[in-house]
C-alpha positions as CSV (number, residue, x, y, z in Angstrom):
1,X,-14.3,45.0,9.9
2,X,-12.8,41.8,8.4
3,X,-13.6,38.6,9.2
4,X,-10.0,36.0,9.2
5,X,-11.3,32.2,9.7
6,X,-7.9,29.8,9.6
7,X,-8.4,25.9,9.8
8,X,-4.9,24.3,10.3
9,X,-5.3,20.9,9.0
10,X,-2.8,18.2,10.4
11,X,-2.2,14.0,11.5
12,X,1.2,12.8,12.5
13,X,1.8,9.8,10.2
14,X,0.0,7.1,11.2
15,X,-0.3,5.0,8.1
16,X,1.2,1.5,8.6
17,X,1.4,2.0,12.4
18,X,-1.3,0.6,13.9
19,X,-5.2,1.5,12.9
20,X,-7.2,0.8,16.3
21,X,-7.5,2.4,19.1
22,X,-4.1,4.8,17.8
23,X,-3.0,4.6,14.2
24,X,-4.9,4.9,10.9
25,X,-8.0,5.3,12.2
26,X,-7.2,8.8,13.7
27,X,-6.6,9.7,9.6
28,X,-9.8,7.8,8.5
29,X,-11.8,9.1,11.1
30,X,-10.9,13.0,10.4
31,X,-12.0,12.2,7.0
32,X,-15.2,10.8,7.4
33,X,-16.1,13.1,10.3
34,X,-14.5,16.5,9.0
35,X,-12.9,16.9,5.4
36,X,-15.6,15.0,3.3
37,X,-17.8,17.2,5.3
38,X,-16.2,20.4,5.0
39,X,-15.9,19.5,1.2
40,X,-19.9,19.6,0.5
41,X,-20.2,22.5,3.1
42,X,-18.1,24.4,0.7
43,X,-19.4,23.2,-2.3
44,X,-22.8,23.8,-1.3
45,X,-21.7,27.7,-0.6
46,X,-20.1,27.6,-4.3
47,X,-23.5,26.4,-5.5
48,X,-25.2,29.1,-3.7
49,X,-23.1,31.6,-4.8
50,X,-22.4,32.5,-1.3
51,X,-18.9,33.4,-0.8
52,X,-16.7,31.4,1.8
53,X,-13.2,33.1,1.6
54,X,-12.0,30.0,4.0
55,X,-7.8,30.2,4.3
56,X,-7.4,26.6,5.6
57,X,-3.7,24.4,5.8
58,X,-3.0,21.0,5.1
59,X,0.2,20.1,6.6
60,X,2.8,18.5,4.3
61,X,2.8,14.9,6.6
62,X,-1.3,15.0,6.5
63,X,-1.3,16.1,2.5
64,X,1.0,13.1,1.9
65,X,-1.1,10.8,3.6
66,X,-4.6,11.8,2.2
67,X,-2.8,11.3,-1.2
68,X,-1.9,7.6,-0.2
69,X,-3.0,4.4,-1.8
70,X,-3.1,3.0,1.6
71,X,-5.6,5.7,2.7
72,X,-7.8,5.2,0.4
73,X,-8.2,1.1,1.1
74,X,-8.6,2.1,4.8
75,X,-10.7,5.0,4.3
76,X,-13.5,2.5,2.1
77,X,-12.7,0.0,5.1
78,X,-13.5,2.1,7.6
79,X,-17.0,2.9,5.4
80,X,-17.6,-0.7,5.2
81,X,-16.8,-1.2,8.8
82,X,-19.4,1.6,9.8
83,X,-21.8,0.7,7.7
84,X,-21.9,-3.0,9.1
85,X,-22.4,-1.7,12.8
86,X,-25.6,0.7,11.2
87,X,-27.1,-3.3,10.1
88,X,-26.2,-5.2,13.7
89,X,-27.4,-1.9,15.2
90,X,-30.8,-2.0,13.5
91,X,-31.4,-5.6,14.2
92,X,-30.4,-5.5,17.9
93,X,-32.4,-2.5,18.1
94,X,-35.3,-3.8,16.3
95,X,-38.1,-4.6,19.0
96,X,-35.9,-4.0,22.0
97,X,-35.6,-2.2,24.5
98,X,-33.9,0.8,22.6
99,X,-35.9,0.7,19.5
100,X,-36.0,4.3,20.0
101,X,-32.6,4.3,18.6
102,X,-33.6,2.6,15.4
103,X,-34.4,6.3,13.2
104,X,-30.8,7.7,14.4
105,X,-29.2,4.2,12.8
106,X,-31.2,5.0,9.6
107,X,-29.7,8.3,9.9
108,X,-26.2,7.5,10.6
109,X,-26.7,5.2,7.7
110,X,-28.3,7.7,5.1
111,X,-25.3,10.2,5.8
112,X,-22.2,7.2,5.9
113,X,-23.4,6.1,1.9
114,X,-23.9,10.2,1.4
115,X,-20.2,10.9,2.4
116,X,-18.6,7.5,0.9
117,X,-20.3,8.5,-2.2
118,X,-19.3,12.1,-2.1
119,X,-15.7,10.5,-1.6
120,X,-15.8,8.3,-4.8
121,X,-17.2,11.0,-6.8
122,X,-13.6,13.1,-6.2
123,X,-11.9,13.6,-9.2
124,X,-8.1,13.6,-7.4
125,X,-9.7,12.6,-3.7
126,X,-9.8,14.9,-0.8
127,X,-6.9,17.2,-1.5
128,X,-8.3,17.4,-5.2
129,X,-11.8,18.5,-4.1
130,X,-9.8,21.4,-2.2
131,X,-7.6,22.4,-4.9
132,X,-10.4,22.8,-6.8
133,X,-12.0,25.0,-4.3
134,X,-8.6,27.4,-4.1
135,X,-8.6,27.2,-8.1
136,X,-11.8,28.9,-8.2
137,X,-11.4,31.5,-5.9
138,X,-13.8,30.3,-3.0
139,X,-10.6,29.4,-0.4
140,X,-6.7,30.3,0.4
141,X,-4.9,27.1,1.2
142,X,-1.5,27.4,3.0
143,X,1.5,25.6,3.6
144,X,3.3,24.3,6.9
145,X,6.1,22.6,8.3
146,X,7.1,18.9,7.1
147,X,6.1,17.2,9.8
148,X,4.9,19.9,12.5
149,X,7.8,20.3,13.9
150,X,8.1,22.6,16.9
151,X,10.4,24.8,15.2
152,X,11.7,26.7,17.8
153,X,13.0,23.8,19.9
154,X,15.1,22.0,16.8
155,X,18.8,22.2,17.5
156,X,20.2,23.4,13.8
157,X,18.8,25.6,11.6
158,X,19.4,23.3,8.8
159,X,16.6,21.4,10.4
160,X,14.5,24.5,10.2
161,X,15.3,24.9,6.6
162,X,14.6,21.4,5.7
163,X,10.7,21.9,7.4
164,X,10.1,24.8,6.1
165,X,11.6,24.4,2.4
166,X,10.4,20.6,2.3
167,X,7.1,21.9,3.1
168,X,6.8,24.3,0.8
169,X,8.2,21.9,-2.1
170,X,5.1,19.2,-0.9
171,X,2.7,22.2,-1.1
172,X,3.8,22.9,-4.6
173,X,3.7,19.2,-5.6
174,X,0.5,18.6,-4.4
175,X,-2.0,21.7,-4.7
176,X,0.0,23.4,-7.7
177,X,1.1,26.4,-6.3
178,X,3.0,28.2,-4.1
179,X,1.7,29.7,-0.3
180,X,1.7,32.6,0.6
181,X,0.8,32.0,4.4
182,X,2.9,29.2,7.0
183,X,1.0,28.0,9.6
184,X,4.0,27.9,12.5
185,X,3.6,24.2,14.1
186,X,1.5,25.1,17.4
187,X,2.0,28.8,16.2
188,X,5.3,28.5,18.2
189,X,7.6,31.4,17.6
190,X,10.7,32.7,19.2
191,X,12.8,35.7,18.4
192,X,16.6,36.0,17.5
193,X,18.2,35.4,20.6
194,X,20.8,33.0,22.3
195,X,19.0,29.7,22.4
196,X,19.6,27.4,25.3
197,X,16.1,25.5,26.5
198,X,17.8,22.9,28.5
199,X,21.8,22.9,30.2
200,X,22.4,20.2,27.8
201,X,21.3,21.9,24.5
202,X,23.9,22.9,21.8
203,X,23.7,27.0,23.5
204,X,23.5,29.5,20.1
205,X,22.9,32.3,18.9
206,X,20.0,31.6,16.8
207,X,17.7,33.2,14.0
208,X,14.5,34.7,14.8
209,X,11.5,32.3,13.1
210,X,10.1,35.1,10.6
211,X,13.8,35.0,9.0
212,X,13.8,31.2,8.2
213,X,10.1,32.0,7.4
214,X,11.0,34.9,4.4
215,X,14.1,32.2,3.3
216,X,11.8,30.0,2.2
217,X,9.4,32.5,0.4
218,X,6.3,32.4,3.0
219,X,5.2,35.8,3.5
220,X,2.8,35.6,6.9
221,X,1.8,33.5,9.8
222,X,-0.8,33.7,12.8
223,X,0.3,33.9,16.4
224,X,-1.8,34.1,19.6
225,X,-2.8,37.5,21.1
226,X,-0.6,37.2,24.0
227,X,2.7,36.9,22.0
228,X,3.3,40.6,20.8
229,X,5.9,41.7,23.3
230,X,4.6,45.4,23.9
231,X,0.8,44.0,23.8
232,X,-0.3,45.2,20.3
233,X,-4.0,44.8,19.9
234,X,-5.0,41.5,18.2
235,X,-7.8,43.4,15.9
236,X,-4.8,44.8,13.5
237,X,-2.4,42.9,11.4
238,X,1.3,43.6,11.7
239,X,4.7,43.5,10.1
240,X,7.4,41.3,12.8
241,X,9.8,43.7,13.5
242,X,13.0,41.8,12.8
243,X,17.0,42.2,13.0
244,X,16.9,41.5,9.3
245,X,15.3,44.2,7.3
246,X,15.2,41.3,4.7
247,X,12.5,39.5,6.1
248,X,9.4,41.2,5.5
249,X,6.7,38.9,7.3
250,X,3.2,40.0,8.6
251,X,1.6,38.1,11.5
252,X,-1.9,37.6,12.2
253,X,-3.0,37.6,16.0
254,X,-5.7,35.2,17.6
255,X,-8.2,37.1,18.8
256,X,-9.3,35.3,22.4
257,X,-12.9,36.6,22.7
258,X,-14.4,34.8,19.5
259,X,-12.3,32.3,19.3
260,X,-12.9,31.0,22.7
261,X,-16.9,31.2,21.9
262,X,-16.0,28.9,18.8
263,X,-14.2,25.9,21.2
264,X,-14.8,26.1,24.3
265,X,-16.6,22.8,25.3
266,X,-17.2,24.4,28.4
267,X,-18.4,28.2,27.7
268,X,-18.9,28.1,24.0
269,X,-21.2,26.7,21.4
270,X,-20.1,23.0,21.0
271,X,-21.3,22.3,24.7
272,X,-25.0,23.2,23.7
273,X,-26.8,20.5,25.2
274,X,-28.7,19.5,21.8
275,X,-24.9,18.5,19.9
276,X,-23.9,15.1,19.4
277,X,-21.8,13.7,22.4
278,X,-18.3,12.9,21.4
279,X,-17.9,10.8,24.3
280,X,-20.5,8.5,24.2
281,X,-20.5,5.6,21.8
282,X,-22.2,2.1,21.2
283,X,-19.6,-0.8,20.7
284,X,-19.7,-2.3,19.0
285,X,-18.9,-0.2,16.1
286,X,-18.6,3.1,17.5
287,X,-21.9,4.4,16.2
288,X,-22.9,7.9,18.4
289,X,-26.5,7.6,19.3
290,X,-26.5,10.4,22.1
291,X,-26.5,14.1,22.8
292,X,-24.8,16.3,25.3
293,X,-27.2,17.3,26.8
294,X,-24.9,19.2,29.6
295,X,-21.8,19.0,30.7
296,X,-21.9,17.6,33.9
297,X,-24.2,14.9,33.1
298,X,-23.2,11.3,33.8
299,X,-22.5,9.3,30.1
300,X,-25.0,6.8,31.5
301,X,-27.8,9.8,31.6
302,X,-27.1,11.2,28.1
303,X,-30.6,11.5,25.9
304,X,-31.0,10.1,22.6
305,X,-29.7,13.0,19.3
306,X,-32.2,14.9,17.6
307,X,-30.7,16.0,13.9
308,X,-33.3,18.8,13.4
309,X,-32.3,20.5,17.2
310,X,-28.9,20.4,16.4
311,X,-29.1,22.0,13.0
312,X,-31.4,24.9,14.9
313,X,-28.6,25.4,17.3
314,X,-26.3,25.7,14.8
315,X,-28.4,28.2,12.5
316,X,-29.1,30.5,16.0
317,X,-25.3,30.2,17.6
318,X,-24.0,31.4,13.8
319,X,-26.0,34.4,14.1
320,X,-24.7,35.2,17.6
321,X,-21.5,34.9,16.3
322,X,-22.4,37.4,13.8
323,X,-23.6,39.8,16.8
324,X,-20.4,39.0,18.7
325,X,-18.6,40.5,15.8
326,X,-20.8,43.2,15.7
327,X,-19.7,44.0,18.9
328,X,-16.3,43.6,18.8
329,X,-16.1,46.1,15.5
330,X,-18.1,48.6,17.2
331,X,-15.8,48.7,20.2
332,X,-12.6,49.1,17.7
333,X,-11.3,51.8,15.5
334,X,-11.4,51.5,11.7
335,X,-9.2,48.8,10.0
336,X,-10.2,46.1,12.5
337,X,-10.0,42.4,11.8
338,X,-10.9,39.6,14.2
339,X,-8.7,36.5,13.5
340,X,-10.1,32.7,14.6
341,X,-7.5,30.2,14.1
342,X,-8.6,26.6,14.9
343,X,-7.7,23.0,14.3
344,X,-9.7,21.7,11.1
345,X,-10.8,18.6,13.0
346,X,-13.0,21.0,16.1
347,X,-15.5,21.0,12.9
348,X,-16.8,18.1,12.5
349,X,-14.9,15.7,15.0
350,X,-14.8,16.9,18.0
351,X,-17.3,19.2,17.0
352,X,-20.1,17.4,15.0
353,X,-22.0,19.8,14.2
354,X,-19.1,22.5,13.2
355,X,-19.3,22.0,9.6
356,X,-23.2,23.1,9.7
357,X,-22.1,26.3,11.8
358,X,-19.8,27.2,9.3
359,X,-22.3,26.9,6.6
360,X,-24.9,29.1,8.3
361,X,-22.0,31.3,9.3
362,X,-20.8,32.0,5.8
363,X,-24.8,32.8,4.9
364,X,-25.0,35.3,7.5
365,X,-22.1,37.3,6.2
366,X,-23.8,37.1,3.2
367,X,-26.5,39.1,5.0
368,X,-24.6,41.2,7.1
369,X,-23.6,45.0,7.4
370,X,-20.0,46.5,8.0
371,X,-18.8,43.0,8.4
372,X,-17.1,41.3,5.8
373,X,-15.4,38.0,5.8
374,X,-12.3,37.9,3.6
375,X,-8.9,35.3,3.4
376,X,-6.0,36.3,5.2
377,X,-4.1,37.4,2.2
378,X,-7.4,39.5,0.6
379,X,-6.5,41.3,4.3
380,X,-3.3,41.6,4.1
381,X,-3.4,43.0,0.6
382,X,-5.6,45.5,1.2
383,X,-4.8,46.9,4.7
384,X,-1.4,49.0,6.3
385,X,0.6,47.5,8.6
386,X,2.2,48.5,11.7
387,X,5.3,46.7,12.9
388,X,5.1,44.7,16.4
389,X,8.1,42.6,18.0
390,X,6.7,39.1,19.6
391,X,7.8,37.3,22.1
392,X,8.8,33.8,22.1
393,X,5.6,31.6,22.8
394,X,3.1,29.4,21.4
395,X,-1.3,28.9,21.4
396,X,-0.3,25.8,23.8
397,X,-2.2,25.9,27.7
398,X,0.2,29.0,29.3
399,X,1.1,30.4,26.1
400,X,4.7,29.0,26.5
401,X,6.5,25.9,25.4
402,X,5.9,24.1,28.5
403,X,3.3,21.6,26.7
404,X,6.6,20.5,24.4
405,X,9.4,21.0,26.6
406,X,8.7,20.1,30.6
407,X,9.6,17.4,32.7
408,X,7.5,14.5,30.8
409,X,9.4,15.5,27.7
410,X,12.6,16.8,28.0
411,X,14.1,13.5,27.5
412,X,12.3,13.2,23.7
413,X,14.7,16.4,23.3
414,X,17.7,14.9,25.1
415,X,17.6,11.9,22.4
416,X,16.5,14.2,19.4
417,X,19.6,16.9,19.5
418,X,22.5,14.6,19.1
419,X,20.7,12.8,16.2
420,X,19.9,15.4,14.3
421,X,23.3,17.0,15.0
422,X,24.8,13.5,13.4
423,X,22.9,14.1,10.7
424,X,23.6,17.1,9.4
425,X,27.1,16.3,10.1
426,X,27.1,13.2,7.5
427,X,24.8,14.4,5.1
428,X,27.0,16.4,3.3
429,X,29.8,14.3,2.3
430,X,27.2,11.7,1.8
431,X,25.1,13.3,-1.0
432,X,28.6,13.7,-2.8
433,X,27.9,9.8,-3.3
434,X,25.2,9.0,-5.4
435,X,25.2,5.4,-3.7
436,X,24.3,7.0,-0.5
437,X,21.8,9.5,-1.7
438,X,19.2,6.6,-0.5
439,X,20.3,6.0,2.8
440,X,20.5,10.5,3.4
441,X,16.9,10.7,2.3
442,X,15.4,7.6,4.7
443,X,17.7,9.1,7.5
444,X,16.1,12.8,6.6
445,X,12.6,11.4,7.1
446,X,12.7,8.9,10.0
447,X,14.6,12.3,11.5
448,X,11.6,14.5,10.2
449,X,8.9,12.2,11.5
450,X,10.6,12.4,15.2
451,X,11.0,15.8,15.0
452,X,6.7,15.9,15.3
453,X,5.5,18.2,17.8
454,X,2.9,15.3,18.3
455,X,5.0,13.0,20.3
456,X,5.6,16.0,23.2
457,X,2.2,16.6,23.0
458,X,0.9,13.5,23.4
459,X,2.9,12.4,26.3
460,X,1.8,15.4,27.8
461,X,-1.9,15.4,27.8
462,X,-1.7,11.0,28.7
463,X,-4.0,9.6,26.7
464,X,-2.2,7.2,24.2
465,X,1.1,8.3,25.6
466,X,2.3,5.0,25.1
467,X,2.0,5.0,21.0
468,X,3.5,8.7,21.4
469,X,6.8,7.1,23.5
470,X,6.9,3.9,20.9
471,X,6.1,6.3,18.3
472,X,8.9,9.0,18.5
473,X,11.8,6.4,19.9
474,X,11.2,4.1,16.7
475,X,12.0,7.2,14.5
476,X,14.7,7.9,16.5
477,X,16.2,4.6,16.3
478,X,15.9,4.4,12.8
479,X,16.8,7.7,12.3
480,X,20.1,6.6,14.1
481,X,20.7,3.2,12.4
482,X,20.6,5.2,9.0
483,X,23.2,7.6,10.4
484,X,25.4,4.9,11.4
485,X,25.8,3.1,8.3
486,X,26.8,6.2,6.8
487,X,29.5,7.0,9.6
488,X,30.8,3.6,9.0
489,X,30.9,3.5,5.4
490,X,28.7,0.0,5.5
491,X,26.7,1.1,2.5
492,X,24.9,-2.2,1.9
493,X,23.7,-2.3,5.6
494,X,22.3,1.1,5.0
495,X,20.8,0.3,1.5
496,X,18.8,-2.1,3.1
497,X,17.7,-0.9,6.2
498,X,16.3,2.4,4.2
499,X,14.7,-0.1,1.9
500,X,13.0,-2.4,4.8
501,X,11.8,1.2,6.1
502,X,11.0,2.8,3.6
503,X,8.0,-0.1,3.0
504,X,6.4,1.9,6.5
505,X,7.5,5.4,5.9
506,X,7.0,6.8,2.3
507,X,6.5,10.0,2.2
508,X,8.0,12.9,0.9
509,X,9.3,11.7,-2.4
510,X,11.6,14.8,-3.9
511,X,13.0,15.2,-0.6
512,X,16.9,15.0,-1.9
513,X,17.2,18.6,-3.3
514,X,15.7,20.2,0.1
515,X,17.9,18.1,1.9
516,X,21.1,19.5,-0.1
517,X,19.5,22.8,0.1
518,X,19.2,23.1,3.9
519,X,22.8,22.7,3.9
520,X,23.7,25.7,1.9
């Protein structure tokens, strides 16, 4: 049996809009707490000659960010700021009532200046560290979307080229190679079909995703288990049966068993009782003191973190998940492979301890029998294919759209269709002018950065729903300021205005020949 672990790595961009409690400090925090982490978990593997065939995504919008000059003064800020709560901590602690606290602040200290120094000793940062780590054969990183846009709802398929093709184009830029794999924003698929979500949409007859998908070179993508329409079994890969015999694309399926053992706070290993508490902070400062516990303990009754406990309940939940995969091959015919696809950030952020599981996971495949843990294109390349149709559907709660496109939302979609119909309307004639070009590309991102599945799903779940609303209507309005000047022919209006936001939003610098190319 193989063994497929995906990490899909991704932050809306937040730099220059806002840092606390919503804004940069969601990017600096999933650095500290995840990638430098996952960085000397991987390199310690290397070391050990233990082999870690990780396939992990960075998403262009996060890729562009982490390769920032404004992330890396925020990130040694954020050190600095973490740091200086370990030093009040100690001397409030000191004597007092919580003294008992003190050795965790030494701790928390000891691993801040371990990480920050990890960090400076980068050559090329973050996103160098993990090129280097594809380079030498330990990982397979893939490619995404622009800006995790929920593909299946965009009104155009230019828009859908312009993700896809810009994405790929940023891949290449910044890790030096092409991907084979696309991780689908919320693994959100639909078929070809007549397309009409909403009265009000621009009703089609639409592409299914895996043709856009082979357009622009990709060649597979994971889906959950649910989605193949005739309910294929999730322990085999499979070709997407497609209209186009053109577009040869494989899918890999989520398998719900393991995977669910991997996040669920509730039934699953980060709930253990001896994990760090995500919940529970001091402030100031935001140091973590505390451990779970249980679940349905108050935050008030929460006992102090033991390091050493959490690293055995790491070491002995690995080596269940070993047994669970045992299990799963032995109930399965030959040519099984179990597939967990998870958000980078469960390791490590939500998940303190995640990084350490992997590490001890990775070591017991090392030791184990019949099982063997492999990237998804080392499957792929080595294993027949049947052919499955899919259904249109997504990982979201229901397995359906409904956490992008529902009552809360709909009216993100009601203001993001006519813009992005206006655009592609005036971006041809306008890239026939090289004194417009500038205005097309600032238009093309502020209309790239709306298009963020994010926004939807932040105003869905509630919390910071607020920054999601300011968040995607801003884009929006700049999106349609941009668009404007270029119906009105008021170049030096538009100059300027792409100028003034272009200071916020740069990102995606070669963006002008994916733009023309979505148009062809």
């Amino acid at each position: 049996m193989d063994y497929v672990l995906a990490l899909h790595s991704h932050l809306p961009w937040v730099l220059h809009h806002g840092k606390w409690p919503h804004g940069s400090d969601w990017l600096t925090e999933a650095a500290v707490d995840t990638y430098l982490p996952l960085i000397g978990t991987l390199r310690g593997l290397r070391h050990d000659n233990i082999p870690s065939p990780l396939t992990i995504g960075f998403t262009p919008v996060l890729a562009n960010q982490l390769s920032h000059p404004s992330f890396h003064a925020d990130l040694e800020a954020f050190f600095a700021q973490r740091l200086e709560a370990c030093d009040e901590a100690g001397r409030v602690f000191a004597g007092g009532y919580d003294q008992h606290l003190a050795p965790l602040v030494n701790w928390w200290r000891d691993r801040l200046n371990r990480l920050r120094n990890l960090y400076h000793s980068l050559d090329g940062g973050i996103l160098g560290a993990f090129r280097d780590l594809e380079n030498s054969g330990q990982i397979e990183i893939i490619g995404g979307a622009a800006t995790h846009g929920f593909l299946p709802l965009l009104a155009t398929d230019a828009s859908i080229r312009l993700q896809l093709n810009l994405g790929r184009g940023e891949h290449w830029r910044l890790f030096g190679k092409s991907p084979a794999g696309c991780w689908l924003p919320e693994c959100a698929y639909r078929p070809k079909g007549w397309w009409a979500p909403l009265p009000e949409a621009p009703a089609n007859m639409r592409l299914g995703i895996e043709e856009f998908l082979s357009q622009a070179g990709f060649s597979y993508f994971f889906a959950d288990g649910h989605m193949p329409l005739r309910g294929e079994t999730p322990y085999r890969s499979w070709r997407v049966a497609s209209p186009n015999p053109a577009a040869q694309v494989d899918v890999l399926l989520r398998d719900p068993v393991a995977s669910a053992q991997v996040w669920s706070r509730e039934g699953g290993y980060p709930g253990d009782g001896r994990y760090l508490e995500f919940h529970k902070m001091r402030y100031p400062g935001g140091l973590k003191l505390w451990r779970v516990t249980g679940n349905r303990i108050d935050l008030g009754d929460k006992q102090p973190y033991h390091a050493d406990a959490a690293h055995a309940a790491a070491f002995e939940q690995a080596n269940h998940f070993l047994g669970l995969l045992h299990r799963i091959a032995h109930a399965q015919t030959n040519d099984t492979v179990v597939v967990t696809p998870f958000d980078t950030e469960l390791f490590g952020h939500w998940w303190f301890e995640g990084p350490e599981f992997l590490n001890e996971v990775y070591r017991a495949f090392a030791r184990a029998h019949g099982l063997r843990a492999t990237s998804a294109s080392q499957h792929l390349a080595s294993h027949y294919r049947g052919v499955a149709a899919l259904r249109a559907g997504s990982w979201g709660a229901g397995g359906d759209w409904s956490v992008w496109l529902s009552e809360k939302t709909a009216w993100t979609w009601r203001r993001l269709w006519p813009i992005e119909m206006d655009f592609w309307r005036v971006a041809g004639p306008a890239l026939r002018e090289p004194g417009t070009r500038t205005i097309v590309e600032q238009a093309a991102r502020e209309l790239l950065l709306a298009q963020g599945s994010d926004w939807q799903f932040i105003i869905t779940g509630g919390d910071a729903a607020d920054y999601a609303q300011r968040r995607f209507t801003h884009h929006c309005d700049d999106a349609a300021r941009l668009i404007a000047a270029l119906q009105s022919g008021n170049t030096e209006m538009g100059l300027n205005q792409a100028a003034e936001i272009k200071q916020r939003d740069d990102l995606f610098p070669d963006i002008l020949p994916h733009i023309q190319g979505a148009l062809q």
